[in-house]
C-alpha positions in Angstrom: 90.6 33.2 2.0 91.1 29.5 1.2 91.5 28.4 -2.7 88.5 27.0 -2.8 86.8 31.1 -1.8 88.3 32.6 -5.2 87.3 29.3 -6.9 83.5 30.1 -5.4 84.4 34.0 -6.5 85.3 33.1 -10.4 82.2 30.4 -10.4 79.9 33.3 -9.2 80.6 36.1 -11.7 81.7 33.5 -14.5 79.2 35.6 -16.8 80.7 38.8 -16.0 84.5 37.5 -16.8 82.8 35.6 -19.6 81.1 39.1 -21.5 84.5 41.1 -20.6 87.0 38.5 -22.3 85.0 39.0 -25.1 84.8 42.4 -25.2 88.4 41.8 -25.1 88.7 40.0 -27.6 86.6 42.2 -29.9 88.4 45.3 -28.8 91.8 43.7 -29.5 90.2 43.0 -33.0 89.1 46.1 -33.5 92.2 48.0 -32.7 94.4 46.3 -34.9 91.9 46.5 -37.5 92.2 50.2 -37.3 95.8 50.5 -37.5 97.5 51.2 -41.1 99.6 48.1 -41.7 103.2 49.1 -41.7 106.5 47.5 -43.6 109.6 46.5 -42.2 112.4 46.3 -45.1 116.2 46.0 -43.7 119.6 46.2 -45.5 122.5 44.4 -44.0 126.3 46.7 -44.6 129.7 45.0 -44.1 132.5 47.5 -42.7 136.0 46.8 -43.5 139.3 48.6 -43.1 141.2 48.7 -46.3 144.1 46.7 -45.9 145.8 46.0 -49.2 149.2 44.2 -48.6 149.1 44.8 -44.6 150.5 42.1 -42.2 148.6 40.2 -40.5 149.2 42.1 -37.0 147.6 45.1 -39.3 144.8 43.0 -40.5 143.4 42.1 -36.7 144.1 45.5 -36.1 142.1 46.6 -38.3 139.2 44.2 -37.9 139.4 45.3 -34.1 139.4 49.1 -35.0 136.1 48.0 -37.4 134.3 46.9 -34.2 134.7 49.6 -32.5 133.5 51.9 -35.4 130.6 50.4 -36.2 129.0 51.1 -32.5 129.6 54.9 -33.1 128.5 54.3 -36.9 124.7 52.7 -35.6 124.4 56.3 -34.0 125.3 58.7 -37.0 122.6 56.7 -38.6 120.3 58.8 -37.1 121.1 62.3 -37.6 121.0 64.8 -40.6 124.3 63.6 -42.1 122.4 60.6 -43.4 118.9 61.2 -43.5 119.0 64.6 -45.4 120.1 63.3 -48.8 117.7 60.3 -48.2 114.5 62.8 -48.0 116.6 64.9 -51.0 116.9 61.5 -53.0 113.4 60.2 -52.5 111.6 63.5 -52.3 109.7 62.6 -48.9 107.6 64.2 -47.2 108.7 64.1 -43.4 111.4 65.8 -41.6 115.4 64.4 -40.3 113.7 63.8 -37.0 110.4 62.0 -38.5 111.8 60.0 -40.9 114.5 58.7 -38.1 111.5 57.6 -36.1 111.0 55.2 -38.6 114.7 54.2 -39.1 116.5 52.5 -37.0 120.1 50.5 -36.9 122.0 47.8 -34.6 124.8 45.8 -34.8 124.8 42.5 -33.7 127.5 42.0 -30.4 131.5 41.1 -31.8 131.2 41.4 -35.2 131.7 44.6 -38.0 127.6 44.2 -39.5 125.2 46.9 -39.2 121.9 46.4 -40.1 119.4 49.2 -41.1 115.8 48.8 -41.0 113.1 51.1 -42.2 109.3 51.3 -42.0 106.5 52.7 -43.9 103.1 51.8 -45.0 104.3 50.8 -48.7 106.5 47.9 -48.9 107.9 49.7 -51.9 108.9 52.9 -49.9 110.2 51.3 -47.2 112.7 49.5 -49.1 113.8 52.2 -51.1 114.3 53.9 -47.5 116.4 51.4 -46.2 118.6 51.1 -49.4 119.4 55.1 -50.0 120.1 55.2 -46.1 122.6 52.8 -46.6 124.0 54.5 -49.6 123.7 57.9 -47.8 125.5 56.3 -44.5 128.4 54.9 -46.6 129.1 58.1 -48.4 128.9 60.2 -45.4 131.6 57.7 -43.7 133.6 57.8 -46.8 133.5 60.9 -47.6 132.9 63.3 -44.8 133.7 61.2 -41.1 136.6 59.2 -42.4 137.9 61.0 -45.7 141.0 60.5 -46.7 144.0 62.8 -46.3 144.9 63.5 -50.1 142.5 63.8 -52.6 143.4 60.7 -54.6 143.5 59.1 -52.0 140.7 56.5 -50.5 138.8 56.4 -47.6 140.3 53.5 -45.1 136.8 52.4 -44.0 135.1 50.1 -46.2 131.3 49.7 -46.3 130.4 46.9 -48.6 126.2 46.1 -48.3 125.5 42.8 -48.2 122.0 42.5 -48.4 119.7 45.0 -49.9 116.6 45.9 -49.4 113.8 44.0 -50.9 110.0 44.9 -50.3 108.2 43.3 -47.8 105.1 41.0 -48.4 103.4 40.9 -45.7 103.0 44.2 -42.7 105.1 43.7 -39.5 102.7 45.8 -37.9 99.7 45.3 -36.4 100.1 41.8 -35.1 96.3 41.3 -35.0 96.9 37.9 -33.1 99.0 39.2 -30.5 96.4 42.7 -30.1 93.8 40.4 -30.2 95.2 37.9 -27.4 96.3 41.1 -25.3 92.7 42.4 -25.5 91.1 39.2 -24.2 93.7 39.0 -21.3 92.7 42.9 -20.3 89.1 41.8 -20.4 89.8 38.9 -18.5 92.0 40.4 -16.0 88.9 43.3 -15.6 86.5 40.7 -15.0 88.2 38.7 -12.6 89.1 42.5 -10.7 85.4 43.1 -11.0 84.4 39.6 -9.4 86.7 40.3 -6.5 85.9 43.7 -6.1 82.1 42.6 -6.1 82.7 39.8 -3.5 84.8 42.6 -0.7 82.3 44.9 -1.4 79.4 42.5 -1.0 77.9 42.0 2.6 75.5 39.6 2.0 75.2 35.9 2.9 75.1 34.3 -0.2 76.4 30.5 1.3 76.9 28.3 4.9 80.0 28.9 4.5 79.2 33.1 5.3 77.1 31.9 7.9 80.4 29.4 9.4 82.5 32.8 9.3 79.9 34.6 11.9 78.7 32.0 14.2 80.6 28.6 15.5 76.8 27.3 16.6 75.6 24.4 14.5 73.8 24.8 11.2 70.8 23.4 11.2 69.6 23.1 7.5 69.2 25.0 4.3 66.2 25.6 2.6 66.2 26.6 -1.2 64.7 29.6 -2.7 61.0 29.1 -4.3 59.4 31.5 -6.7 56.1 30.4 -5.8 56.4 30.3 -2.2 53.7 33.5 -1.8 51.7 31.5 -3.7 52.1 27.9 -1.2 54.4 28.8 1.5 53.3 25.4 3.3 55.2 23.6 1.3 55.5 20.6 3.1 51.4 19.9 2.9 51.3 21.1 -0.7 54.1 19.2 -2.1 54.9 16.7 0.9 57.6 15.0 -1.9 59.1 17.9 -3.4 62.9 18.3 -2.6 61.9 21.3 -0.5 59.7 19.6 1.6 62.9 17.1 2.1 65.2 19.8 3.3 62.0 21.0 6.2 62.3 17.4 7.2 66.5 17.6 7.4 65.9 20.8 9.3 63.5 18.8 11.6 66.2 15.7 12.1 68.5 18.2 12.8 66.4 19.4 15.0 65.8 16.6 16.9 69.3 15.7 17.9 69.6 19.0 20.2 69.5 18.4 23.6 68.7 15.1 23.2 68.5 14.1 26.8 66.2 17.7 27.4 62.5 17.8 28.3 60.0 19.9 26.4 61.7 21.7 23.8 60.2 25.1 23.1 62.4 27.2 20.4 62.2 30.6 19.3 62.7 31.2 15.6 63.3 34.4 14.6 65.7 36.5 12.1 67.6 39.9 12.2 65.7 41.7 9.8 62.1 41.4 8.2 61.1 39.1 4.8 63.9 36.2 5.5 61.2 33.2 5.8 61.0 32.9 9.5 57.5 32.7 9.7 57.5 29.6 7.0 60.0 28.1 8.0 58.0 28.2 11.6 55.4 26.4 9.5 56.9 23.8 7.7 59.0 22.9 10.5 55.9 22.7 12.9 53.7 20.7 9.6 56.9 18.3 9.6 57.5 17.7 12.8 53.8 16.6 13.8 54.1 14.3 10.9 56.2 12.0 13.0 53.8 11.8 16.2 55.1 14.0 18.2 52.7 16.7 19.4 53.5 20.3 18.4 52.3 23.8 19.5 52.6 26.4 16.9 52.6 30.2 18.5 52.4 33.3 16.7 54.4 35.2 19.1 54.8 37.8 16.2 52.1 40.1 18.1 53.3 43.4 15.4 52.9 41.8 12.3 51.3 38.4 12.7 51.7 36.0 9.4 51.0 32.3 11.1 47.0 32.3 11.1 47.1 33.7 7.3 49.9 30.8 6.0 47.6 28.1 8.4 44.3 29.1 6.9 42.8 29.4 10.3 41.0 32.3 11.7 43.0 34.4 14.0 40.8 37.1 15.7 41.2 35.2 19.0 44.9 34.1 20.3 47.4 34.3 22.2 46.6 38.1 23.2 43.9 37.1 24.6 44.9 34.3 26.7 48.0 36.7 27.8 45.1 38.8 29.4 43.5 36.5 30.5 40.1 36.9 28.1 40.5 33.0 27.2 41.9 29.9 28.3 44.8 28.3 26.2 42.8 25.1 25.5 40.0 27.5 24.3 42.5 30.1 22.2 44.6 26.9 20.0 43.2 25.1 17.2 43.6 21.8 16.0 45.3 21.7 12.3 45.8 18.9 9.9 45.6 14.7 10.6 48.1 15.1 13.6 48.9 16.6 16.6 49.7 19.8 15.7 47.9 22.8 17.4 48.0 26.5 16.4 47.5 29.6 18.9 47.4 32.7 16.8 48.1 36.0 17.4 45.1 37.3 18.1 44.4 41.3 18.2 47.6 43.5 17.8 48.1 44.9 21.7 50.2 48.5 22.1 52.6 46.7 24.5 53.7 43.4 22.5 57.0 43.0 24.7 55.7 43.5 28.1 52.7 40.8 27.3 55.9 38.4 26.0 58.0 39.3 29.2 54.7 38.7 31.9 54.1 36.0 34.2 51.3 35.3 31.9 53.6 34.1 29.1 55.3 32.1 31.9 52.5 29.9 33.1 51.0 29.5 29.5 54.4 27.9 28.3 54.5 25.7 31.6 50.6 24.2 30.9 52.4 24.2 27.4 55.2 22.0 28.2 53.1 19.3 30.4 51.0 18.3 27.2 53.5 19.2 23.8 56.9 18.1 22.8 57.6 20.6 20.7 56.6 25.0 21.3 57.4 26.7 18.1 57.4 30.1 18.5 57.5 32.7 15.6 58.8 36.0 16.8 59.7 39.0 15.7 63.2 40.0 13.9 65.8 40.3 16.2 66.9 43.9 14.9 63.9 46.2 14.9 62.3 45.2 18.6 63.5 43.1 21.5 60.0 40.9 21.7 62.4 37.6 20.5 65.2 37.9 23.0 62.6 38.8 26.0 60.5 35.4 25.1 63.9 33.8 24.4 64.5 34.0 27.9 61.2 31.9 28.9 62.3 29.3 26.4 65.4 26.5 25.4 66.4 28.8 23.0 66.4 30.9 19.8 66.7 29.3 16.1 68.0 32.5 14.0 67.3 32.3 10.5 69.3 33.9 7.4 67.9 34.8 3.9 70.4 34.0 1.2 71.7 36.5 -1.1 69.4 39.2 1.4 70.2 39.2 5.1 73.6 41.4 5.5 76.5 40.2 7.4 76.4 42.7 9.8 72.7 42.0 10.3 73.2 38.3 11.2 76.2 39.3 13.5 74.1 41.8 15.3 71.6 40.1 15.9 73.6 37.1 17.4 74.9 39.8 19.4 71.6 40.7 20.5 71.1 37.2 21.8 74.6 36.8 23.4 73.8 40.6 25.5 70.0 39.2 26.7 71.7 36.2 27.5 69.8 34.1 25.3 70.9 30.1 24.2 71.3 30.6 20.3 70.9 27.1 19.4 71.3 27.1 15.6 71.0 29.0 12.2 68.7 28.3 9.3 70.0 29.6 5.4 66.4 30.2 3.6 66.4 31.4 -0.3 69.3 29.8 -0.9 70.3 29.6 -5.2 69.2 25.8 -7.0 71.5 26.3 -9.1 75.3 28.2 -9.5 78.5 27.9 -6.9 76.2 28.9 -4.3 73.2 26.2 -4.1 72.4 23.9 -1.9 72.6 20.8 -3.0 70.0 18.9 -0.6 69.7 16.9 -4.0 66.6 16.3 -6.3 65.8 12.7 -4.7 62.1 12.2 -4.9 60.3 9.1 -3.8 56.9 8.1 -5.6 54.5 10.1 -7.9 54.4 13.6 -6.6 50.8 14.2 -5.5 48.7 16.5 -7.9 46.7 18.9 -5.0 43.8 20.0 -7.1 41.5 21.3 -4.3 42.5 25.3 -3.4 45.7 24.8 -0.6 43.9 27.5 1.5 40.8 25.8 1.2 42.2 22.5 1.4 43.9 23.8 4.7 40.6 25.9 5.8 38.8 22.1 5.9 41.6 20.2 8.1 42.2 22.8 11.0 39.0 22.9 12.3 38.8 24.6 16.1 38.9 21.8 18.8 39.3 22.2 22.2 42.6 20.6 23.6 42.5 19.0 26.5 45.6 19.9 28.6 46.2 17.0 30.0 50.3 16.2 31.3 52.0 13.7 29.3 52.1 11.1 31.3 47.7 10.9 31.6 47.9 10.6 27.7 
């Protein structure tokens, strides 16, 4: 994936990384609320070899020999020798191995310092800690790991402190900052694991650019998604200004610029799967392409689940069944809809053999009367996936439009179905992205350009339509006696 994928991944589940760094946050808060605040006091010792009148050759010996103790000294720090008489001396509750949990000593590299650090939750006890440890670590050097020979004798080592233990004023521990920082970084770094984890496990087409990764044929248009689409799915004739209706009228100039140099152009438009728009997409396309003159045959070649005369407001108990076997003429079976040339042949009565009327001669000498007299055949057929009634009338015509619901048809869908085509031997010609997102990383931005006062339709749209699609008999005449 390029930059610009992970950049559309962390736009797309912004919300998601959004709630989790805040959780994150408020879970790093929380924690280090939770925690006892503890104190660091530390006492600093100086260790010296006693060297009263020694030369100086004796005097860097015994600094170097210093050095060298004190590394083994940090370690006896630890043990029983010292921490017994500290618990003894300050009557604490804790055993040698809890209290050196919360002891500790270094020395800092080259020199003959140790310092002693020791934690509690009172400032006051951690100090006291610190300064008896010292005093019990300087007598057990003194008096047990380097005493003297004779009695009156005293110790060569030398431990001087040099800064005692005070008590802390503020805890060392919890840095609720730093807990609170590390908390919003796991919740970040969940969310942005979550986003990707979404988008691999994701199938869907959610963008053109999904559709670019399937398919190298051209994309003809993108049309967004519209709540109330049920409610007018001829969008073009209800709201002829409405962004949407702009993007039908993209889809048609797209359109338009295949096969230029072709005759009659009758398309297929279809979809893998059922409930991606095909059928209104059929409509509008058909609704904008008669709006430039051009004359245009709208077929409901879905003969299982017919939608075209319901969206058209036309009656549809006589179509293109009927003219299949041979009940009714064409020029009888389409009606006339709207101010232009656009006709409509329905569906007419479901048959039980929908693919072998598509595949019949029949269906071949309809679309050639068809061609003489239109420019445009739109057929709406069936999705590609459940039955093979688009690729065996995809055959008779210049090709098959497939179109894609955003954010609903599966990847595997979509490549299957193309698959479909490419084994019936089918032209695809072009794909068409319905439902796509208005807004977030994945909308189309066909842009909110209007033009004019959008028209106010008061009159019923079904009625409206009911009124302008009266039945009239087309002459079939070629195009050249027109």
């Amino acid at each position: 994936m390029e930059l610009r994928d992970y950049l559309r991944i962390l736009h797309r589940n912004w919300l998601i990384m959004l709630v989790l760094l805040l959780v994150g946050l408020a879970g790093g808060a929380a924690y280090a609320l939770a925690q006892a605040p503890r104190y660091v006091a530390s006492t600093q010792l100086y260790v010296s070899v006693r060297s009263e009148g020694a030369a100086t050759g004796d005097l860097v010996q015994g600094t170097t020999f210093a050095r060298q103790m004190v590394t083994t000294y940090v370690d006896v720090i630890g043990t029983g020798l010292v921490l017994e008489p500290v618990i003894d001396e300050l009557d604490l509750d804790t055993t040698v191995a809890g209290l050196a949990s919360r002891v500790s000593a270094s020395t800092p590299l080259n020199t003959v310092t140790i310092n002693i650090s020791a934690t509690d939750t009172d400032p006051e006890t951690a100090a006291a800690i610190a300064n008896q440890t010292a005093i019990s670590f300087t007598n057990a050097v003194q008096n047990t790991l380097e005493k003297p020979t004779t009695e009156d004798a005293a110790s060569p080592v030398s431990i001087t402190v040099t800064d005692p233990a005070t008590a802390p004023t503020r805890p060392s521990s919890p840095n609720v900052p730093l807990l609170v920082i590390l908390g919003g970084l796991l919740g970040l770094a969940t969310g942005v694991a979550i986003a990707v984890l979404r988008h691999v496990l994701d199938v869907r087409i959610h963008t053109l650019h999904d559709i670019e990764q399937i398919t190298d044929r051209p994309m003809l248009g993108g049309i967004a998604f519209d709540p109330e689409a049920q409610k007018r799915p001829l969008i073009v004739h209800a709201d002829p200004r409405s962004p949407r209706s702009e993007s039908f009228r993209t889809l048609r100039t797209n359109l338009q610029f295949l096969n230029v140099d072709a005759g009659p152009r009758t398309l297929v438009i279809s979809s893998s799967g059922p409930g991606e728009g095909k059928s209104t997409t059929t409509a509008n396309l058909a609704i904008a392409l008669a709006e430039t003159g051009v004359r245009v045959a709208l077929i409901d070649g879905d003969l299982r689940l017919p939608r075209v005369a319901d969206y058209m407001g036309i009656e549809g108990g006589v179509g293109l069944t009927n003219v299949l076997i041979g009940q009714v003429d064409v020029a009888d079976a389409l009606q006339k809809w709207g101010a232009h040339q656009l006709y409509v042949l329905p569906s007419g009565p479901v048959p039980p053999n929908p693919s072998e009327l598509l595949g019949s001669a029949a269906m071949d000498r309809m679309l050639a009367s068809l061609e003489e007299y239109f420019d445009y055949i739109l057929i709406d057929a069936p999705p590609l996936l459940l039955v093979t009634d688009a690729a065996v009338v995809g055959k008779k015509t210049s090709g098959v439009i497939l179109v894609a619901a955003s954010g609903k048809t599966k990847k595997q869908e979509l490549a299957g179905a193309i698959r479909t085509l490419e084994t019936a031997g089918v032209p695809m010609l072009g794909t068409v992205v319905t439902m796509l997102p208005t807004k977030g990383p994945d909308s189309y931005g066909y842009g909110a350009y209007t033009y004019g006062s959008t028209t106010n339709i008061e009159q019923d749209p079904v009625q409206l339509k009911k009124s302008e699609s009266q039945p009239r008999r087309v002459k079939m005449r070629s195009k050249a006696g027109v």
